[in-house]
N, C-alpha and C positions, 0 to 999 in steps of 0.2 A: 504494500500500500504506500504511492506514496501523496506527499504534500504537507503545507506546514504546520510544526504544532504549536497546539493551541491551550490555554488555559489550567484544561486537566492535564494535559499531559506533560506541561510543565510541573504541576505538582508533582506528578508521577516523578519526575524525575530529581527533585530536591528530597521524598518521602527517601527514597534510592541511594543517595548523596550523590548520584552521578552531575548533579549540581550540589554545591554545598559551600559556604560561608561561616566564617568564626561567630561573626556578627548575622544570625537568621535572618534569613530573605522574609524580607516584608511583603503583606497580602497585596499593599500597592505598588511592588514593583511587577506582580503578574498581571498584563496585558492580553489582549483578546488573542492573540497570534505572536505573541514575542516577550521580553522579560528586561525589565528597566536593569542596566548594572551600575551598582558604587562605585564611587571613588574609595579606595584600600588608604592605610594610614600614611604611607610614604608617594611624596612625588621630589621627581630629580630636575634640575635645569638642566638641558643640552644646550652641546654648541650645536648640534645640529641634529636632523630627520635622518631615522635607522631604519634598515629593515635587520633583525637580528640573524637570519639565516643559521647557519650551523653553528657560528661562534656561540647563538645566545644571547639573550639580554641582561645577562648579570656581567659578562665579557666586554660586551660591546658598552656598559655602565661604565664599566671599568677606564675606559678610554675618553668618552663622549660626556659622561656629568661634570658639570661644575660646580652642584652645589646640590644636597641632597636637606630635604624637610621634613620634619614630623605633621599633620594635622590631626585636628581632632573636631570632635563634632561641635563645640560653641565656639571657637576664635579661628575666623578665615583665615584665608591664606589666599592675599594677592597675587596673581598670577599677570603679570605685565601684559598688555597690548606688546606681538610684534615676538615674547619669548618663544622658545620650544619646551615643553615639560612632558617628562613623561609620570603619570601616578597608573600603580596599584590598582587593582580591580580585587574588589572585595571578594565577588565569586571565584570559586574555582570549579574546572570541570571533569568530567571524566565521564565523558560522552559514551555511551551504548555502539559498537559498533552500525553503520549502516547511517546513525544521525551527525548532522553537518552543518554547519552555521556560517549565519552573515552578520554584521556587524553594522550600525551605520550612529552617526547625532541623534538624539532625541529633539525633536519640532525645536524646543525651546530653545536651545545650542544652537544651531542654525540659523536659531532667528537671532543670536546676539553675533554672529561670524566669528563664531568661535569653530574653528575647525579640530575636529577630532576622529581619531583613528585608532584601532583594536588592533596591537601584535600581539602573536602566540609566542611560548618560549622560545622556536625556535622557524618561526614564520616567514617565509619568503615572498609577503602580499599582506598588503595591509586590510583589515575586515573580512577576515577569510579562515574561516573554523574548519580543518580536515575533519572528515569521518571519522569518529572515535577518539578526535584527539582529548588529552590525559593532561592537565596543569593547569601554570597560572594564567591571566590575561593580564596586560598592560593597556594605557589608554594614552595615546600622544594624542597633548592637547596644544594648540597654537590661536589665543586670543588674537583677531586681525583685526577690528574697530574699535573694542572697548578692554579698559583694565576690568579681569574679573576674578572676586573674592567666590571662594569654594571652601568646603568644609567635608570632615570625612564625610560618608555616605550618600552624598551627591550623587542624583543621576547626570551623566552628562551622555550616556548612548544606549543601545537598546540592543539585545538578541533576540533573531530569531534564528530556530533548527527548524531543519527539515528531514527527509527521509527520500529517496528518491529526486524525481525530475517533477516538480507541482505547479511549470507553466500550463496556463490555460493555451490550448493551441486556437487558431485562426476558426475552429468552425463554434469552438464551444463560446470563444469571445463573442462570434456572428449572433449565435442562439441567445446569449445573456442579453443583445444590444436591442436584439428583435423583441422579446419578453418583458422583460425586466432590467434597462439598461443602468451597467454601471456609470456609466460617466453621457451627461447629456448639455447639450448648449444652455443658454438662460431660457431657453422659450419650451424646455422639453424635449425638443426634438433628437433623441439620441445621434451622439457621435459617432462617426464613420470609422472602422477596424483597417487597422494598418494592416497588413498582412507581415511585414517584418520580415527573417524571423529575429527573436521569437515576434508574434503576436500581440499586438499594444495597440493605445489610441495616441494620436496627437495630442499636444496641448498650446494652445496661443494665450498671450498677454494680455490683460484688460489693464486699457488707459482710456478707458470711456469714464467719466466721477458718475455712483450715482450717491443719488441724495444730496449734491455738493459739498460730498467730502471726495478727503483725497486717492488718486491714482494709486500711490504708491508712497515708498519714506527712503531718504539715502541718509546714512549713518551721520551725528556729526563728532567726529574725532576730541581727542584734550578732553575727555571729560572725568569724573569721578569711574571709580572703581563701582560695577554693578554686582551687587550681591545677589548671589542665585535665590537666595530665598525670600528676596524682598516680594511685595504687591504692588508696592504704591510706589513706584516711581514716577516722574513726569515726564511724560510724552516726549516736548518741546525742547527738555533741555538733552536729549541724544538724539534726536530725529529732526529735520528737514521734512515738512511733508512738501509732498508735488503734487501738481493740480491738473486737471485735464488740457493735453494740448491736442488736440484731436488731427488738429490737419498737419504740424511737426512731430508728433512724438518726441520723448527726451532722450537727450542726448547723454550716455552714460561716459564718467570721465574715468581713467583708466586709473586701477586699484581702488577704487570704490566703493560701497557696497549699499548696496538697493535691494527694495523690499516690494515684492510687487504680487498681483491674485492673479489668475487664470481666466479665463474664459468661461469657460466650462466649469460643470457640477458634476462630484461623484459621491455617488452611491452605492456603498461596499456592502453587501448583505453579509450574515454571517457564514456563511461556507468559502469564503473568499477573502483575500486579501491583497493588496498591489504594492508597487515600488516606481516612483517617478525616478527615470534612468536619461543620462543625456543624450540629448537624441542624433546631435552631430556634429562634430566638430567646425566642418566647413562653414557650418552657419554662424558662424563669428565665435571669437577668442574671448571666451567668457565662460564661468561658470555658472548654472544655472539654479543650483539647489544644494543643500547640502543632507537634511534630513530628508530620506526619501522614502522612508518607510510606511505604507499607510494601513494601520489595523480593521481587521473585521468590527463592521457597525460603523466606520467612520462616515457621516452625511445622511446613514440610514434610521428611517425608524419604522417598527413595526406595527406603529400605531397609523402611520402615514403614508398609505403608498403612493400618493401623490405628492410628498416631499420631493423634491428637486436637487436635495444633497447639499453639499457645501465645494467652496471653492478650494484650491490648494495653493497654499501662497511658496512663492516663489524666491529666493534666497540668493540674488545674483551680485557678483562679483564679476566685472570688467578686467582684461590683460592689455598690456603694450598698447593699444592706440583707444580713442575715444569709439564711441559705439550707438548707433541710432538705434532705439527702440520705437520700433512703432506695435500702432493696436493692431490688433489680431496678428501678431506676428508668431509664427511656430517654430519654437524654440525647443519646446522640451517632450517627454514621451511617458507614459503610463501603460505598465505590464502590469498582466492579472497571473492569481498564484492559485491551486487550489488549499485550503485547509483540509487539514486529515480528517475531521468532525468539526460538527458546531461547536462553538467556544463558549460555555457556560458563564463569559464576562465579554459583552459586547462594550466596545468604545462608546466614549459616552455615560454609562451608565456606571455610579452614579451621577457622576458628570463630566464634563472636559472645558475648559479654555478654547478649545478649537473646534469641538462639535456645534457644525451648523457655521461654520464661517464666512465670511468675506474675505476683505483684506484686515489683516491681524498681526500686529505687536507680539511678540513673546508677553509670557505672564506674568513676567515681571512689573511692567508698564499698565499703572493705574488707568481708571476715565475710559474704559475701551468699550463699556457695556455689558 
């Protein structure tokens, strides 16, 4: 059987220790399809980005730290705009042979352009779990816009396993979009199936305002250090909003970072789940998202089948030269997964910050509604 697990079957697999932590996994780090991870009590400053390969990560420390740190769980630990750190992951694993994991930011990391990345002890690819692999995980973290304060147990990325090959292929995507479409324009009308492979939809940019608020938000630099666990921050004082320019679109200025929604609304039922993947390079030197993972029940409800889903906001980062965005521009891709079973914890429930979106702030940032 294969496709990815879910809920229970994560439990299954902490009751197991084939997951297991000094510090027990909390009931809110299990997600509909995937499993929030900590930050472990040590992080190191690099002089630079590893892949640990056969030397190892205790080896290749050995060379590459310049300063190692204790945290704990009441007094942060500023991590500079601009450093390289690698922390600790509080899980450990010892995967069942056959199961296999990816790695990626959790929403809210992405939305501060905090870029983060999962090595295995001895990994030659970053966010990338072998079958059956046995250890620790590490988390390189690299703040790009803002100073940001962490404390142990911090989520900053998210696991999912799987079992097998659990793309949806080109006719089961057709069947979902004809039925009961996962992902549809603003007016309902389901999205058109890339045939790929694998099998995905497009997705384009909204820089239409509605309600006359804004397009989108670009980062603004110098500022105070953001505390992961704060609420109430203000909008204004990290954010630049941008406003509708309908017949230029904006112009993204290179290393940048901009905040922008989709076109398009998805609607993930629970036997399913997706991963917004870049869709090409050619279409300009930029990156497009960071957090790509999207859970079972994101946009959906069972109460609503005429709900219309929510949008997915978009995490872009501009390279080497400036960059015209315009509306409806297609930029990025969504691939469908299947789940091994229903997930007895749908997204959403009992709530989220991003279920039912628009364009959205991490949750950090007060005033958003």
């Amino acid at each position: 059987m294969s496709g990815i697990l879910v809920s229970q079957s994560l439990r299954d697999l902490l009751a197991t220790s084939a997951i297991s932590a000094l510090v027990p996994v909390q009931a809110g780090q299990i997600q509909p399809s995937s499993l929030d991870l900590r930050l472990g009590a040590r992080v190191w400053q690099l002089q630079c980005s590893f892949l640990p390969g056969q030397t190892g990560v205790s080896r290749k420390l050995g060379r590459l730290a310049t300063a190692e740190h204790r945290i704990d769980r009441d007094e942060p630990l500023v991590l500079h705009r601009g450093g390289v750190f690698l922390a600790e992951i509080e899980e450990v694993l010892e995967l069942p042979q056959g199961v296999w994991g990816r790695t990626n930011p959790k929403s809210s990391t992405g939305r501060l352009d905090v870029f983060v990345r999962v090595l295995t002890e001895q990994g030659d690819a970053f966010d990338t779990i072998p079958a059956g692999y046995a250890g620790r995980l590490y988390l390189e973290i690299t703040p790009q816009s803002f100073h940001v304060a962490v404390r142990r147990g911090d989520c900053l990325a998210q696991l999912r396993l799987a079992r097998g090959r659990p793309s949806l292929d080109t006719e089961a995507l057709r069947a979902h979009q004809a039925t009961a479409p996962l992902c549809s324009w603003s007016d309902g009308t389901p999205a058109r199936v890339d045939e790929g492979p694998p099998a995905g939809i497009l997705l384009s940019v909204d820089l239409h305002a509605h309600d006359g608020g804004p397009v989108g938000f670009q980062a603004r630099r110098h500022q105070p250090p953001i505390d992961l666990r704060r609420r109430d921050l203000p909008v204004d004082r990290y954010w630049t909003p941008l406003r509708s320019e309908p017949e230029d679109g904006h112009v993204l200025e290179p290393e940048q970072f901009y905040i922008f929604a989709t076109r398009e609304r998805l609607r993930i039922p629970p036997g399913v789940c997706a991963e917004l993947v870049a869709f090409d390079a050619t279409k300009g030197e930029l990156r497009t998202h960071y957090a790509g993972f999207i859970d079972a029940g994101f946009g959906w409800s069972a109460a609503d089948a005429d709900d219309r889903g929510a949008k997915l906001v978009l995490e872009i980062r501009t390279h080497d030269v400036p960059f015209l965005l315009e509306h409806g521009q297609t930029l990025f891709r969504v691939e469908f997964m299947h789940n091994e079973a229903v997930p007895d914890v749908i997204y959403g429930a009992p709530g989220s910050h991003y279920q039912g979106q628009g364009l959205r702030l991490s949750k950090q940032f007060g005033g958003q509604g």
